[in-house]
Structures are given as structure tokens and as C-alpha cells.
ZAKEZA-799071 format. One record per residue (C-alpha): residue number from 1; x, z, y. Coordinates in nm, 4 decimals, padded with zeros to 6 digits. Each point is the difference from the previous one (the first is absolute). Layout:
! ZAKEZA-799071
{NUM; {X; Z; Y}},
...
END
This chain:
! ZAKEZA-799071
{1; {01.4578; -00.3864; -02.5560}},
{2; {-00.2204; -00.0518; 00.2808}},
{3; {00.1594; -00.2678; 00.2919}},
{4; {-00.0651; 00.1144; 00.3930}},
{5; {00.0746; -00.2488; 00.2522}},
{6; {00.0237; 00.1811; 00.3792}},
{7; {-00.0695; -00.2384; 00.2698}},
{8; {00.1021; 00.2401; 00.3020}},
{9; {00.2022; 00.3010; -00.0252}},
{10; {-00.1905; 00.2571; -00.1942}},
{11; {00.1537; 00.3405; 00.0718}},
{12; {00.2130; 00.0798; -00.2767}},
{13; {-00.1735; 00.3571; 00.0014}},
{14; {-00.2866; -00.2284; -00.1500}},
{15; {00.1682; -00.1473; -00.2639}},
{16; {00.1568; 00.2413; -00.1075}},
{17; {-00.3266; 00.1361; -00.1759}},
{18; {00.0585; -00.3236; -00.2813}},
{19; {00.2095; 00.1023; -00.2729}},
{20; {00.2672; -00.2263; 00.0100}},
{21; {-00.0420; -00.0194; -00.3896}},
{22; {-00.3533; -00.1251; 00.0260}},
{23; {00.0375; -00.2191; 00.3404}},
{24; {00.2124; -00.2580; 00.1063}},
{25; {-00.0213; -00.0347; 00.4080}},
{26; {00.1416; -00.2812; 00.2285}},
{27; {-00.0610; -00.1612; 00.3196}},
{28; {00.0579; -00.3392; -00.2855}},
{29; {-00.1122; 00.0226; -00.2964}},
{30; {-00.1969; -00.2942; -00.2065}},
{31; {-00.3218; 00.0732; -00.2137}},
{32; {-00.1040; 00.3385; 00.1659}},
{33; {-00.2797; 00.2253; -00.0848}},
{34; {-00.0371; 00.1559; 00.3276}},
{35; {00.0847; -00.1062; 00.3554}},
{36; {00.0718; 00.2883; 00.2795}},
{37; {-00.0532; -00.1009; 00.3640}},
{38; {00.0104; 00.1266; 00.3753}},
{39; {-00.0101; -00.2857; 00.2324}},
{40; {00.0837; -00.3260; -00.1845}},
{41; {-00.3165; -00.2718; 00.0288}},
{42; {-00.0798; -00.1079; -00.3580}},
{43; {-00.2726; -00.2367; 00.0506}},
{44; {00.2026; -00.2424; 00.0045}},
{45; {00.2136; 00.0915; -00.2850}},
{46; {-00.0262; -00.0973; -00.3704}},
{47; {-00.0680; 00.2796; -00.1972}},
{48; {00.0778; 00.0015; -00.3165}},
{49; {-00.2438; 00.0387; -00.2773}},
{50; {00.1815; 00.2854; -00.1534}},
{51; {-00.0599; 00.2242; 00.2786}},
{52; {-00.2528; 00.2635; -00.0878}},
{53; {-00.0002; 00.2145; 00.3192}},
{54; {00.0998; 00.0025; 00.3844}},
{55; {00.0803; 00.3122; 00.2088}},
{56; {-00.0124; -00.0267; 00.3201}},
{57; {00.2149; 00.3073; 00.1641}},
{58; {-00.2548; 00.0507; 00.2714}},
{59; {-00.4006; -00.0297; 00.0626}},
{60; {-00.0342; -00.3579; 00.1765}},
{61; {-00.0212; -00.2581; -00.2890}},
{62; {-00.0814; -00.3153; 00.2461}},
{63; {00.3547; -00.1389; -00.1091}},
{64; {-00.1045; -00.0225; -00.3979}},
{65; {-00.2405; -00.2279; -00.1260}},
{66; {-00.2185; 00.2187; -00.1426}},
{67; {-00.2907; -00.1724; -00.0630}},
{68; {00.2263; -00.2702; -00.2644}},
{69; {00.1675; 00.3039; -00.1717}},
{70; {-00.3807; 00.1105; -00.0406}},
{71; {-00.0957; -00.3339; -00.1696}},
{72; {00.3004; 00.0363; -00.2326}},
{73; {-00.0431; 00.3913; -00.0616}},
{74; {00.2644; 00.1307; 00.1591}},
{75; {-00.0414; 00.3215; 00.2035}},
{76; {00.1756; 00.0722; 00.3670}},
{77; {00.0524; 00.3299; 00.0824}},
{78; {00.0946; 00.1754; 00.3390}},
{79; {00.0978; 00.3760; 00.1178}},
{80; {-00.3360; 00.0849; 00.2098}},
{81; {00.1598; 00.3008; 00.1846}},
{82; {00.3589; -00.0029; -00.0576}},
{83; {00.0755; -00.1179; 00.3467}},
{84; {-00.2879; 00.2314; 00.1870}},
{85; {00.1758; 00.2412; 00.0956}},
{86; {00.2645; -00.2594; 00.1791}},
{87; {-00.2807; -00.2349; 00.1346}},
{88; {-00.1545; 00.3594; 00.1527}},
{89; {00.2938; 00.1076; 00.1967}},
{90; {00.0539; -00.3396; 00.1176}},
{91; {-00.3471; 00.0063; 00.1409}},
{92; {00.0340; 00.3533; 00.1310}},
{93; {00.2820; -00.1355; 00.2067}},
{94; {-00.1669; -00.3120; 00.1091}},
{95; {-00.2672; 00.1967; 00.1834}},
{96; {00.2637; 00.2113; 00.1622}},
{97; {00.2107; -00.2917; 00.0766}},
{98; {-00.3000; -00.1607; 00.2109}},
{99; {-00.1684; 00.3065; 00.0774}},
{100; {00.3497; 00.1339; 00.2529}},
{101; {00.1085; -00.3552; 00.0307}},
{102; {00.3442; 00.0398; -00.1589}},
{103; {00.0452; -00.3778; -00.0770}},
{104; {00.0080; -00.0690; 00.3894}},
{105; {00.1554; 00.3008; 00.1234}},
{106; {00.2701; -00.0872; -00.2994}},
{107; {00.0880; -00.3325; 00.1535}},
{108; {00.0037; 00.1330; 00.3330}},
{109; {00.2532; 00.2054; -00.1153}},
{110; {00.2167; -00.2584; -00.1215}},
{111; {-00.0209; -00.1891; 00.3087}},
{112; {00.1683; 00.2357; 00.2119}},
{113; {00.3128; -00.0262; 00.1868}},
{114; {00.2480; 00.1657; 00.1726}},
{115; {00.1546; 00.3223; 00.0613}},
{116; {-00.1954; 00.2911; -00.1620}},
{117; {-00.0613; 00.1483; 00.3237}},
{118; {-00.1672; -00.3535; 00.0701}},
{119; {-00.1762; 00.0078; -00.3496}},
{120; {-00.1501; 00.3599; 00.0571}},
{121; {-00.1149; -00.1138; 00.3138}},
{122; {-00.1920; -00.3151; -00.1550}},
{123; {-00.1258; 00.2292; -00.2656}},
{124; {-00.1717; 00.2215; 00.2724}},
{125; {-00.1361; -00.2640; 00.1735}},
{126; {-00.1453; -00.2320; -00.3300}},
{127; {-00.0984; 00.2638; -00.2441}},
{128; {-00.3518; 00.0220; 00.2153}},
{129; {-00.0411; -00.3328; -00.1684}},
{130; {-00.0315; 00.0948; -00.3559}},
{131; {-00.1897; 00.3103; 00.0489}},
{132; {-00.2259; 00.0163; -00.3208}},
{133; {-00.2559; 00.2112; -00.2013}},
{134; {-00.0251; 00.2389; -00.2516}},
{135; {-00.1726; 00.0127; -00.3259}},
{136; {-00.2065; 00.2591; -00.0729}},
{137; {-00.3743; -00.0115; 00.1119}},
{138; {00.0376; -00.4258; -00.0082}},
{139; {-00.2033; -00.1583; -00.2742}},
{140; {00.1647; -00.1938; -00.3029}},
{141; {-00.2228; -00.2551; -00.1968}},
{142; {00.1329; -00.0401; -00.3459}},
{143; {-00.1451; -00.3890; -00.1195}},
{144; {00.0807; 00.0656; -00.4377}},
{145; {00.0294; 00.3429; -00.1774}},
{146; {00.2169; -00.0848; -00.2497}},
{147; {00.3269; 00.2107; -00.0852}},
{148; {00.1313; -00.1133; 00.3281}},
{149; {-00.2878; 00.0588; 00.2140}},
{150; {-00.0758; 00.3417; -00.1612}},
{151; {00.3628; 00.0988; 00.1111}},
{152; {00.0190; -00.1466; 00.3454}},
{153; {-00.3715; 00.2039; 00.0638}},
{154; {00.1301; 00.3272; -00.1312}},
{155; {00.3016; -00.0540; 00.2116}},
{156; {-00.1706; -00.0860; 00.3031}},
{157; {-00.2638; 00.3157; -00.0555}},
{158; {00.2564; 00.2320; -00.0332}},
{159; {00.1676; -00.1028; 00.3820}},
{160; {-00.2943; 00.0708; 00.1482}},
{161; {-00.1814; -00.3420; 00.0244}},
{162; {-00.3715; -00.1226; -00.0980}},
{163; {00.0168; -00.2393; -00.3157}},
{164; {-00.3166; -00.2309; -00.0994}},
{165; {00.0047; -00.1735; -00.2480}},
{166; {-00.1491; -00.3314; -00.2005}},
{167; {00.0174; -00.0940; -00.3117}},
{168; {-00.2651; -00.0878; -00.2130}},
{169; {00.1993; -00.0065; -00.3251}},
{170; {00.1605; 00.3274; 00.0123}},
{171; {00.0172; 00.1507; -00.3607}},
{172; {-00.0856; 00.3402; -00.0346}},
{173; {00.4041; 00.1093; -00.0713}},
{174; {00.0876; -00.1015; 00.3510}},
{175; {-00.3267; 00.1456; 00.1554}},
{176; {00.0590; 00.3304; -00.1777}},
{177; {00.3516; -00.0253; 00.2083}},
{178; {-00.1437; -00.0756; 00.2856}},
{179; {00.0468; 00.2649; 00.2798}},
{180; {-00.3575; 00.1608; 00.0332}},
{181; {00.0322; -00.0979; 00.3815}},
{182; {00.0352; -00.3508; -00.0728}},
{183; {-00.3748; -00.1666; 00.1605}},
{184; {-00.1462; -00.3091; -00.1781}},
{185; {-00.0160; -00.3124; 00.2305}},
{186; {-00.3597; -00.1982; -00.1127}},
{187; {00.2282; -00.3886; 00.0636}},
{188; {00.3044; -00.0831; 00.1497}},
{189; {-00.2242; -00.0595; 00.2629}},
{190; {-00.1033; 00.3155; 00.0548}},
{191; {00.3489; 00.1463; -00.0779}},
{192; {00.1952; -00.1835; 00.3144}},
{193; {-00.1795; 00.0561; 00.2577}},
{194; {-00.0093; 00.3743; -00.0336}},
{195; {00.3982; -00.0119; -00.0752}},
{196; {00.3027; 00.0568; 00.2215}},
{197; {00.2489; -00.1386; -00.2625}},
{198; {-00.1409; -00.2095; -00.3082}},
{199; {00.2465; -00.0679; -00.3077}},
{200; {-00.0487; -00.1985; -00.3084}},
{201; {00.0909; 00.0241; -00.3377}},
{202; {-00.1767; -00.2137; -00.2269}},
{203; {00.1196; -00.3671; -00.1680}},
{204; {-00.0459; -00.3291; 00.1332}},
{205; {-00.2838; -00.1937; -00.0844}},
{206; {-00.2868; -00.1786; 00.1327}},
{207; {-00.1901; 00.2864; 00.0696}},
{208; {00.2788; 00.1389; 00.2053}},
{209; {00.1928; -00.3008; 00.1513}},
{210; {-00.0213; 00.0353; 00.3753}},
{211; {-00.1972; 00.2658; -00.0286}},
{212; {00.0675; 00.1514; 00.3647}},
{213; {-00.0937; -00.3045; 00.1727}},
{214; {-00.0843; -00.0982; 00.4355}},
{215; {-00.3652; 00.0864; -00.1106}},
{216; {00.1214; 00.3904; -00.1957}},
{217; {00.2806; 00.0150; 00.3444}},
{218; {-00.2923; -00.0040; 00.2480}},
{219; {-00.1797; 00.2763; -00.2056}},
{220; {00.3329; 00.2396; 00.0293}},
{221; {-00.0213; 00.2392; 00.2874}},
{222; {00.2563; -00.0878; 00.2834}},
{223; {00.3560; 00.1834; -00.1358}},
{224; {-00.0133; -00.0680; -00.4029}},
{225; {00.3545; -00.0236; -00.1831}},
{226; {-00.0258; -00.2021; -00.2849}},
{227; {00.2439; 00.0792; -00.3433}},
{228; {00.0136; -00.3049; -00.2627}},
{229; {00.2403; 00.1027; -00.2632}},
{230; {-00.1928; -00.1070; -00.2763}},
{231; {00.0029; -00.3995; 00.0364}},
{232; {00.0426; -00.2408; 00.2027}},
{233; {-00.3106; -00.2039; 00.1174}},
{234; {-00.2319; 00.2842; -00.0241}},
{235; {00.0421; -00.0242; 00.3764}},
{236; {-00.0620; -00.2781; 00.2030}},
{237; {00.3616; -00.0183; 00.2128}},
{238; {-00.1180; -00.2542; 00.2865}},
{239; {-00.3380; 00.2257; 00.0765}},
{240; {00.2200; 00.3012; -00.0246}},
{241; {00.2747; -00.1680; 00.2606}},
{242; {-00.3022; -00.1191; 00.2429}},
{243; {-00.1528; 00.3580; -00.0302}},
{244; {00.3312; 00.1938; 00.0994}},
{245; {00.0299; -00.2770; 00.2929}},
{246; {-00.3231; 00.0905; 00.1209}},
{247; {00.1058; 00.4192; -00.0374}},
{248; {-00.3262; 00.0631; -00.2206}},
{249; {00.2488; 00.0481; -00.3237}},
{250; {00.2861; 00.2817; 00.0729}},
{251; {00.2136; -00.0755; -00.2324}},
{252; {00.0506; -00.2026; -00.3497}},
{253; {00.2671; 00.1310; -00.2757}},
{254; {00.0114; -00.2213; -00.2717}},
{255; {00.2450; -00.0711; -00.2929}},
{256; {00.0045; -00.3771; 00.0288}},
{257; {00.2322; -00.1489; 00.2729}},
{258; {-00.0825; -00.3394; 00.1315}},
{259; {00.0953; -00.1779; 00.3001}},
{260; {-00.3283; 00.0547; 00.1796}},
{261; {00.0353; 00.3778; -00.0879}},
{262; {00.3764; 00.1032; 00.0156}},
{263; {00.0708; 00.0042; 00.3655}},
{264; {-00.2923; 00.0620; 00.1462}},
{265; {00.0247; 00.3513; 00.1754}},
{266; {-00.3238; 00.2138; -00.1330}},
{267; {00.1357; -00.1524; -00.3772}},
{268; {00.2243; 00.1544; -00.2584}},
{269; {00.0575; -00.1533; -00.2360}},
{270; {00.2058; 00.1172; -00.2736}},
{271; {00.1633; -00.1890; -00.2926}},
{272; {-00.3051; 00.0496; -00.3231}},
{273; {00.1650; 00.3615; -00.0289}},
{274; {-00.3375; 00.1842; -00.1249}},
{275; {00.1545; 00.0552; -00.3778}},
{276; {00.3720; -00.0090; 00.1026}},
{277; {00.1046; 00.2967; -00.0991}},
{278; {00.2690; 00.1132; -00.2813}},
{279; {-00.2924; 00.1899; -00.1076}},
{280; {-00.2686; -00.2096; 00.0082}},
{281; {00.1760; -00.2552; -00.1903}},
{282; {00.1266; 00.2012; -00.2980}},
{283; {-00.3703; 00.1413; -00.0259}},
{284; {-00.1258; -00.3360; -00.0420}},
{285; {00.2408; -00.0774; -00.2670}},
{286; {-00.0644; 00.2518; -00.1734}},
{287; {-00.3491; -00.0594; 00.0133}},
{288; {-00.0142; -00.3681; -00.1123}},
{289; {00.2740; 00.0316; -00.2587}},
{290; {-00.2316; 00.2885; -00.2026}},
{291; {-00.2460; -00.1609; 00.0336}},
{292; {00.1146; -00.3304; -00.1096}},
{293; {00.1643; 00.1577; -00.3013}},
{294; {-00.3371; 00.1594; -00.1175}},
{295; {-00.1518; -00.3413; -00.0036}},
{296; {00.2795; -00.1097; -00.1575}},
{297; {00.0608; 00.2752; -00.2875}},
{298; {-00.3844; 00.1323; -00.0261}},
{299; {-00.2328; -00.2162; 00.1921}},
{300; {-00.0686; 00.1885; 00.2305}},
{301; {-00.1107; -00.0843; 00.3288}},
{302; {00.0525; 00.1984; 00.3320}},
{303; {-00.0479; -00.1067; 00.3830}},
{304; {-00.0725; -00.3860; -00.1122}},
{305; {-00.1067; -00.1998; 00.2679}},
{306; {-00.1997; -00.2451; -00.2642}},
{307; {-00.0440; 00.2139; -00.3291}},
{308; {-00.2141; 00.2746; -00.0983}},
{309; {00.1496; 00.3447; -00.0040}},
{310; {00.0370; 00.0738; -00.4131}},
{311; {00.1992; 00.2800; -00.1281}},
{312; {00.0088; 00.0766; -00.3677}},
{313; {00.2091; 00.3010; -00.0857}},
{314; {00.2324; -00.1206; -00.3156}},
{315; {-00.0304; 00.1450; -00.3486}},
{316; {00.0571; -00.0968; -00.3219}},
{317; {-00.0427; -00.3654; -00.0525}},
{318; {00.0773; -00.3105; 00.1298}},
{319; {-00.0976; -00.1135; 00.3220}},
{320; {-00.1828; -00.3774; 00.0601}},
{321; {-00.0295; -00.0871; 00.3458}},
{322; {-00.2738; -00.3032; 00.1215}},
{323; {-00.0191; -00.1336; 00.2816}},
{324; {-00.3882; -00.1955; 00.0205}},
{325; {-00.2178; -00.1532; 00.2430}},
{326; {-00.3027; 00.2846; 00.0481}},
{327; {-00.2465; -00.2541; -00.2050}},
{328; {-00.2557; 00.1650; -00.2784}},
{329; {00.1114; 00.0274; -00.3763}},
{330; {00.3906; 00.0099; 00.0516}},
{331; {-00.0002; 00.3543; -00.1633}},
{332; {-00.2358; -00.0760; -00.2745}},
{333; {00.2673; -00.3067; -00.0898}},
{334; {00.3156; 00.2014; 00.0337}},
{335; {-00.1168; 00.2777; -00.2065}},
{336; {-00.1487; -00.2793; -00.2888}},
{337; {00.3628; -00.1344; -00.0179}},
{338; {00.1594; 00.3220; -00.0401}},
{339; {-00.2259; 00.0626; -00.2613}},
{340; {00.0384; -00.3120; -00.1639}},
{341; {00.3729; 00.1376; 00.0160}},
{342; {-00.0795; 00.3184; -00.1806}},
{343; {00.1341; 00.1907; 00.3101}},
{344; {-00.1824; 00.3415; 00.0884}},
{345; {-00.0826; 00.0367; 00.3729}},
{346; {00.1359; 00.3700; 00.0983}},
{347; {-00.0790; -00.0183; 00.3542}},
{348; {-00.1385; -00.2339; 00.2356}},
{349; {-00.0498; -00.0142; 00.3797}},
{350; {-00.1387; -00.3268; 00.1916}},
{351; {-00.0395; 00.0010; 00.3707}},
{352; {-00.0412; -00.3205; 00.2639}},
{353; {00.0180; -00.0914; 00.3525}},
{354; {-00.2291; -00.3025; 00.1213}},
{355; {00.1015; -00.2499; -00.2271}},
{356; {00.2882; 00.1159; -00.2153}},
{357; {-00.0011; 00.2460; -00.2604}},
{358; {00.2668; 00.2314; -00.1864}},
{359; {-00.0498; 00.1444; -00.3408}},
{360; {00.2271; 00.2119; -00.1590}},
{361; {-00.0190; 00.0638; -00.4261}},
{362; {00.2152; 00.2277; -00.1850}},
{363; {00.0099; -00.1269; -00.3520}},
{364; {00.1252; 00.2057; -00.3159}},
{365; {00.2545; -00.3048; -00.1104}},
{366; {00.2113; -00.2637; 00.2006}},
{367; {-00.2307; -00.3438; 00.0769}},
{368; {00.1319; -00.2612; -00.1901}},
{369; {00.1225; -00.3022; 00.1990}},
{370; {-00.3082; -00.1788; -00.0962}},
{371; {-00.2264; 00.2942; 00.0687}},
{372; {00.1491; -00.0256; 00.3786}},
{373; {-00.0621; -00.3717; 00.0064}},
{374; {-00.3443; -00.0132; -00.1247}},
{375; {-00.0776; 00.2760; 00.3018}},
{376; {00.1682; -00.2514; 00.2330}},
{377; {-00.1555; -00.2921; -00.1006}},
{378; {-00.3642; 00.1490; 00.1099}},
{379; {-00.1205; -00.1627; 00.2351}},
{380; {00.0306; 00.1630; 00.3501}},
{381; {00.3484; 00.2120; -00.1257}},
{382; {00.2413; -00.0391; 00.2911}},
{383; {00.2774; 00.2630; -00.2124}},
{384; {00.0345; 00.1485; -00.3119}},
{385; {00.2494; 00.2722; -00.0282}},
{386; {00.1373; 00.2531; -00.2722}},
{387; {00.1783; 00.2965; 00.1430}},
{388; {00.2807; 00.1231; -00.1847}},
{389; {-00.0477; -00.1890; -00.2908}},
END
């Protein structure tokens, strides 16, 4: 019986994909093998050393401390994808948000008074203030080609817009979705000052942290509307304020409030709704709970952010799963003990990721205790495993 401990509300359309016969799930739950997560911060938790997996129901895994459950062999998963479609629309809407200046023209609204024939006459008079543009023909920079960025390019293309975009990891799946329109930006550089709206969609690190900066601002041609739904601090806020206060920047729609940002009047801000949707959050779960259970049934591993991708289809056998640091000669001294052992190797697939390595063995007989212990005790073996054994 495998023990899940949930963290946030995992959509129960998620977990309903473990057998109830094979899983035990709980939002408390001591010793478990696997921990699901949305939003909770775990770098400051105590993990325990049972755990054997985390899932994170979404892409961004800067709340898990991925580089410990590394050391100690434990992969973390995430749902690359599952919320694309969601973060896509969102962005869609940002641009015509800003682009016919419905966030203003929405609390001018509000702040009408008195009779109606008083409030149509207001209207008359202050619509000329929110008169706006429209889309097509107005250029979209794309900063990260990724499931999200593929979609919101696509999108863009097909009202009418020009898309460039930049991304000098793109993997040949997403470019072979790309929309043949789609023109490649040489630097980010290069890609904002030939954009009308520039959106970003790519994690936050140091290569990206305030990566639209005063010094990127005064490249922009005068009129750029800038779209952060991907993280916060890929933008620097206080250069993006002063350049909307000196009219060079339109507009700025962003997914992070903050009390420079929330009231001032070429911002909105909305409340981190990029993968909040009913949607979007049952395809996550669904994605993180497979592939958590593959790991944890066959050793398999699918959309890790710090293990290789392995699959090994099952067959007769039983499986042995080791986790290794990537260091010469592991193989030669896992196969010598199972030798030793008198177990037959049926199949065998090893693959590795900078410095950690997975192997998977499917022996004719069950390991002995000892056989699994002698493979742990190697040194450099972060986990031994033996699936359904």
C-alpha cells in the first residue's frame, strides 16, 4: 500500500486515477512515499525520508527544494502543459484588456452617478477617453516557446497579429507546432524593440530575473504593452512604473499585484489567475498523479524536473529500480552482485541527467533482502528499489 500525502487540494479528478486498493491518500498521513503539491513552500519543511517522489500539480517548481530531493534521489515531477491552454487565454485577454483600455473605462464605469439620463450623458462625453486599438497588424514578441508560448503565438497569428519569437532552447516538438508565421527574434534584444506587445513565459532564474529592465524599457518603441503571467520578478516593477510615468510604456498587465502596481491606472493587475481554471487544474492532476504512480509502480520517469526521462515497458520479471550518482563503474557493480545472486538480467535500461543516474533491471527471481542491501551499500547508491516484489 503506497501512502500519498496532498499538501494543497489536488483535484479529486486526479486522484481518482490511484486505486484506492493500492493507495492510501491524505492531506495527513505519516511515513509517505509520495508528496502531491500546488502552492505549499516546502523548503522549509521536513521531509520525511520515506518519501520517494513529489508532484507538483503545475510547471513552476521554485516552491520545492529540488536540488535536496536530488541529493537524496528523489524525483519532482510537474504537468508542463496542463495549464497552457488556461495561461493562453489569460494572455489573449490581457492584450485586449490593455490594448481597448477596458480596466480604465471599467472603473469609470463604476464611478458614475446619477440618473441614467445623467449617466448616458457622462458616457458620451468620457468614452473619448478610453478610445483604444485593435489587434491585428500589431506585433507580439513571444520571450520562451515552451507549451505556453507555442499556444499564446498560434493564438495571436491566427487574430491577425505579427508574432516573433526567442527562445534559444526550443525543442523540436514545440517548433514543429509552431505556426509557420511565427519569425525568430536573434536576443531579447533584438525581439523588443521591433514588438508592439512583448509576453513572457519562461521560469525564474538568474538568467531571467529582471529581465525587462530601465536599460531593455529605453530599447522598446514608444507604445509597448507588456504581459508577465509567467513569474513574478522577470520584470523589473519600479522601471516599469517610471516608464508608464514618462508615457514611453502603454500599458503593463501582469499577474502579480503589489502595492506599487495595483492602483496605478495603465496597471492590471490580476490575482496569479494564469492556471486558474477548473480545467487547468484537473489536467495537472492528472498529469502529476500518472506520472508519479509510474515512478512509483515501474520506475518510470516522465516530465522530471531533476531525473532523466527512462521508460522501460514491463514484462516478465521483476523490476529493480537504482537510483546512483552518474559516476563510472556503478553498472559493472550492480550487475556483479546480481550475479553473485544467481539472478538473470532480462532487461536493462540506464539513462542519467548531469549528475544522477537511473537504472532499471528486470531480474528472472525476487532480490533477496540482502541482494537489495549489498546494491545499496555501493558507494554513490542514493535508492534501491524492487517493484512489485
Amino acid at each position: 500500500m503506497f501512502k500519498i500525502l496532498t499538501l494543497n487540494n489536488i483535484s479529486v479528478k486526479g486522484l481518482d486515477r490511484l486505486p484506492r486498493d493500492q493507495y492510501e491518500v491524505a492531506s495527513e498521513i505519516t511515513h509517505p512515499d509520495a508528496i502531491l503539491v500546488r502552492s505549499a513552500k516546502m523548503h522549509d519543511m521536513e521531509i520525511p525520508g520515506t518519501v520517494k517522489a513529489i508532484g507538483r500539480a503545475g510547471a513552476g517548481v521554485n516552491n520545492i527544494p529540488v536540488e535536496r530531493m536530488t541529493k537524496a534521489g528523489v524525483p519532482v515531477f510537474n504537468a508542463p502543459g496542463a495549464n497552457a491552454n488556461a495561461v493562453k487565454e489569460l494572455v489573449i485577454a490581457g492584450m485586449l484588456m490593455a490594448a481597448r483600455n477596458i480596466g480604465p473605462a471599467w472603473r469609470f464605469a463604476v464611478g458614475l452617478e446619477g440618473s441614467d439620463a445623467e449617466i448616458s450623458k457622462a458616457v458620451e462625453a468620457g468614452k473619448k477617453n478610453f478610445v483604444g486599438f485593435e489587434l491585428p497588424g500589431r506585433t507580439l514578441g513571444v520571450v520562451g516557446l515552451g507549451a505556453i508560448g507555442v499556444r499564446v503565438a498560434n493564438a495571436a497569428r491566427a487574430l491577425g497579429m505579427k508574432v516573433i519569437g526567442y527562445d534559444p532552447t526550443i525543442t523540436v516538438k514545440a517548433a514543429w507546432q509552431l505556426d509557420a508565421g511565427v519569425e525568430q527574434a536573434l536576443s531579447v534584444d533584438d525581439l523588443v524593440t521591433r514588438s508592439d506587445f512583448i509576453t513572457f513565459h519562461v521560469p525564474l532564474n538568474d538568467a531571467t530575473a529582471n529581465m525587462i529592465n530601465a536599460e531593455r524599457l529605453r530599447l522598446m518603441k514608444p507604445g509597448v504593452v507588456l504581459l508577465n503571467f509567467a513569474r513574478n520578478g522577470i520584470i523589473d516593477d519600479e522601471a516599469a512604473v517610471r516608464a508608464l510615468d514618462d508615457g514611453r510604456l502603454y500599458a503593463y498587465v501582469c499577474d502579480f499585484p503589489s502595492n506599487l502596481l495595483k492602483d496605478h491606472p495603465r496597471v492590471i493587475t490580476l490575482p496569479h489567475l494564469g492556471a486558474s481554471t477548473r480545467e487547468a487544474e484537473e489536467n495537472c492532476a492528472v498529469m502529476v498523479v500518472d506520472e508519479a504512480r509510474d515512478w512509483l509502480e515501474n520506475g518510470n520517469v516522465r516530465n522530471s524536473v531533476n531525473f532523466p526521462e527512462i521508460e522501460l515497458p514491463r514484462g516478465e520479471g521483476y523490476r529493480i529500480a537504482v537510483v546512483n550518482s552518474n559516476v563510472p563503474n556503478m553498472l559493472g557493480q550492480v550487475s556483479t552482485l546480481l550475479a553473485d545472486a544467481g539472478l538473470n538480467i532480462l532487461d536493462m535500461l540506464n539513462k542519467s541527467r548531469g549528475d544522477i543516474a537511473v537504472t532499471l533491471i528486470d531480474v528472472n527471481q525476487p532480490p533477496a533482502a540482502e541482494t537489495a542491501e549489498a546494491i545499496a551499500s555501493i558507494e554513490g547508491v542514493l535508492s534501491v528499489r524492487c517493484l512489485g516484489c
